[in-house]
N, C-alpha and C positions, 0 to 999 in steps of 0.2 A: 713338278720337277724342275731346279734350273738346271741351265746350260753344263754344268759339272756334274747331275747325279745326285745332286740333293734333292733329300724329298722332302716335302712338307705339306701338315695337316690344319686346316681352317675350319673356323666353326661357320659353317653352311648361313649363320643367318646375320652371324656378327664382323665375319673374317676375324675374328682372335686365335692368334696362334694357339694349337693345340699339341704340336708338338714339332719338331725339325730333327733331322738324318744328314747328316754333310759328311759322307765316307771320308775319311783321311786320306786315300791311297789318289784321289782324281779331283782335286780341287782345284789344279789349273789345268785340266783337258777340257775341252768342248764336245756337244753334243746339240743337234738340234732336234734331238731324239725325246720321250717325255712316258709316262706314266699309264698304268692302263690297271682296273680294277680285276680281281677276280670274283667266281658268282660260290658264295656260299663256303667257302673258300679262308675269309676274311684277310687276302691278301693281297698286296698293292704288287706289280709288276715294276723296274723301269728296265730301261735300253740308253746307253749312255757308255763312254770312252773311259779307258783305264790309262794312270798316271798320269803322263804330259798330253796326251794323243789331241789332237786335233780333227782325230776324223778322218785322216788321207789314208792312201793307198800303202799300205804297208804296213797298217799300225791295229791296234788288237780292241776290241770292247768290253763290254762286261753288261751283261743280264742279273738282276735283282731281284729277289722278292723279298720284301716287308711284312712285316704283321700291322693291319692297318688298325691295331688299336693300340699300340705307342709305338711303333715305327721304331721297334727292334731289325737287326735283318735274317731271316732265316735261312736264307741259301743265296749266294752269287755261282755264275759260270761267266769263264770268260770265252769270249769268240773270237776266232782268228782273224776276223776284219772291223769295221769298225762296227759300232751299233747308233745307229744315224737316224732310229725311227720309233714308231709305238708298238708297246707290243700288242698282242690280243690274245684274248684268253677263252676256249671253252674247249668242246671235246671232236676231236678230228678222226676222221676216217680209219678204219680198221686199227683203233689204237684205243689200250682201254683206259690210259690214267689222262685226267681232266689236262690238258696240252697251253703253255704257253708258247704262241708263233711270234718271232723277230726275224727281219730280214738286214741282216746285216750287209754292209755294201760302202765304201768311199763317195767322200763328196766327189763331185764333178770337176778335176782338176787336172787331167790329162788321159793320157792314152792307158787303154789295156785295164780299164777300173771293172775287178771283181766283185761280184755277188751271190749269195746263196740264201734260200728261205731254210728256216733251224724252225725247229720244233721241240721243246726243253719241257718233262715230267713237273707242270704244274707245282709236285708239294716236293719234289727235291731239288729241280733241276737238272738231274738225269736226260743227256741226248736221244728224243725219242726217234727222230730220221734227220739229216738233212738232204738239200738236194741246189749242188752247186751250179751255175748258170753261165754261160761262156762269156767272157771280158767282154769288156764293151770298150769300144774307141768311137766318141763322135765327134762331127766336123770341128773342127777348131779345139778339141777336147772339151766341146759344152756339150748341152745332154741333149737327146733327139728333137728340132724344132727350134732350139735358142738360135743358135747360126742363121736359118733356114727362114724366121719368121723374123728376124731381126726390124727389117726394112719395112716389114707390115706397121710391125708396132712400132715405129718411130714414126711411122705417116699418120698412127692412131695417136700420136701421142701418148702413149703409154710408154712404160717401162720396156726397155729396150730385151730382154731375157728373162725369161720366167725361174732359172735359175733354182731347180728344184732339188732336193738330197736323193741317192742314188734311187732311192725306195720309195713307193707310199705306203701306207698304215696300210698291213696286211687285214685281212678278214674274213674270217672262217664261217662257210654257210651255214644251211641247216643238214647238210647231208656232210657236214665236216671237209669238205674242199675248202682248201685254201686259196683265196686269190690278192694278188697285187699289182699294183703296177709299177712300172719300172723305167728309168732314168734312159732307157734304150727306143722308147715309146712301144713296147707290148706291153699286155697283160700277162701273166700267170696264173694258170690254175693248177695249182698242186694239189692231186691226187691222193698222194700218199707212199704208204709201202705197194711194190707190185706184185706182192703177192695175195693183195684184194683187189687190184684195179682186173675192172671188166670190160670199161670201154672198149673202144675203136682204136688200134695204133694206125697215125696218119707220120708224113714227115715233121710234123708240128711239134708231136707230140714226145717227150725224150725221157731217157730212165739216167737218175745218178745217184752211186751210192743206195740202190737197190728204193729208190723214190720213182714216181711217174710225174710227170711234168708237161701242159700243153702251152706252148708260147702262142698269145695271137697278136700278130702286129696291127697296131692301130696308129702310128705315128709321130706323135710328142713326146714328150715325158710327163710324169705327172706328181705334183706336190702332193702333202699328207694325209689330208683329208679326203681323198679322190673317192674313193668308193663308199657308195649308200645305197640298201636294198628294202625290200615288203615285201609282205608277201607274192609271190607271182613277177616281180620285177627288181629290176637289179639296172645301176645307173657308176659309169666308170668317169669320170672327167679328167682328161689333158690338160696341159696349158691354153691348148685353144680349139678345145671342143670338147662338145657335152657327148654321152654315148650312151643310150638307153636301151635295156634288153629285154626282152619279157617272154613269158616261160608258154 
């Protein structure tokens, strides 16, 4: 996918174009948001900005699915904020149609930036939950750690901010829990509807819009790639630090 929500198909051993999608409606919005497969499915996901949008606080996105064998489009939704990230696809907790998860959320550009993990019916796009997430305001309006770690990484010589989009690539388990990390440095684990959740209610833990939700802070913020699991372990990465879990 580029930066506007175009999608395009390559042939895996040549790179020859097989086919390209350039929506009409968002050719000059941005997104540093991109593409995500479905299983069996045979369709392509994206998460990407509608019309002019840029991605700030205020402004609307739009969720995609393709038919990834000519890169027709079968369903858009759009989302009330922006859509900045990948989506992920397979089947989530007390819910029974196969679920594509996006976490829509503004780039890092001031105070008060909204977030909510959505959960959209795989083959129509149909709202299956979502579950909204209290604003975030951090130091300087950069996201948890940019401010705070600045000084470190100029004495490492590195890049002075890690400067990550509100969200990482959500990722749904094997028990259908969703987790992410976020521009506030927690994690989220979204549960679901709570009219399956069993756990434990602590202060951590929060219901919106009839979703269960547990925030664990862990400090930075973290870019897209952040989470990777196996079986029995499961590994979160910050801007500046690794965090490994094991069951």
């Amino acid at each position: 996918m580029d930066f506007a929500g175009g999608l395009y198909k390559l042939n895996l051993t040549t790179g020859a174009e097989l086919w390209k999608t350039l929506p009409g409606c968002c050719r000059s919005s941005f997104s540093d948001g991109g593409a995500g497969l479905g299983p069996k499915n045979h369709l392509v996901y994206t998460c990407s900005n509608f019309g002019q949008n840029f991605g700030m606080e205020g402004t609307t996105g739009i969720v995609r699915a393709f038919f990834l064998s000519n890169g027709t489009e079968k369903w858009y939704k759009m989302t009330t904020m922006p859509c900045n990230t990948y989506p992920s696809v397979g089947h989530i907790a007390n819910v029974d149609p196969l679920a594509v998860v996006v976490a829509p959320g503004s780039f890092m550009t001031g105070e008060n930036r909204h977030g909510e993990v959505l959960a959209l019916d795989a083959h129509t796009g149909d709202q299956l939950w979502r579950h909204l997430v209290k604003p975030y305001s951090g130091l300087l309006g950069m996201a948890a750690g940019d401010a705070e770690g600045t000084a470190v990484r100029l004495k490492e010589h590195i890049s002075p901010q890690c400067v990550p989009a509100h969200w990482s690539a959500p990722m749904i388990d094997g028990n259908g829990m969703v987790i992410v990390g976020r521009s506030d440095g927690s994690m989220y684990k979204v549960y679901g509807p709570e009219s399956g959740f069993k756990g434990a209610r602590s202060k951590n833990v929060t219901v919106d819009s009839g979703t269960v939700a547990e925030e664990i802070h862990l400090g930075s913020a973290f870019l897209h790639g952040a989470l990777a699991a196996a079986p029995g372990i499961f590994a979160i990465s910050s801007c500046d630090t690794l965090y490994v879990f094991q069951k």
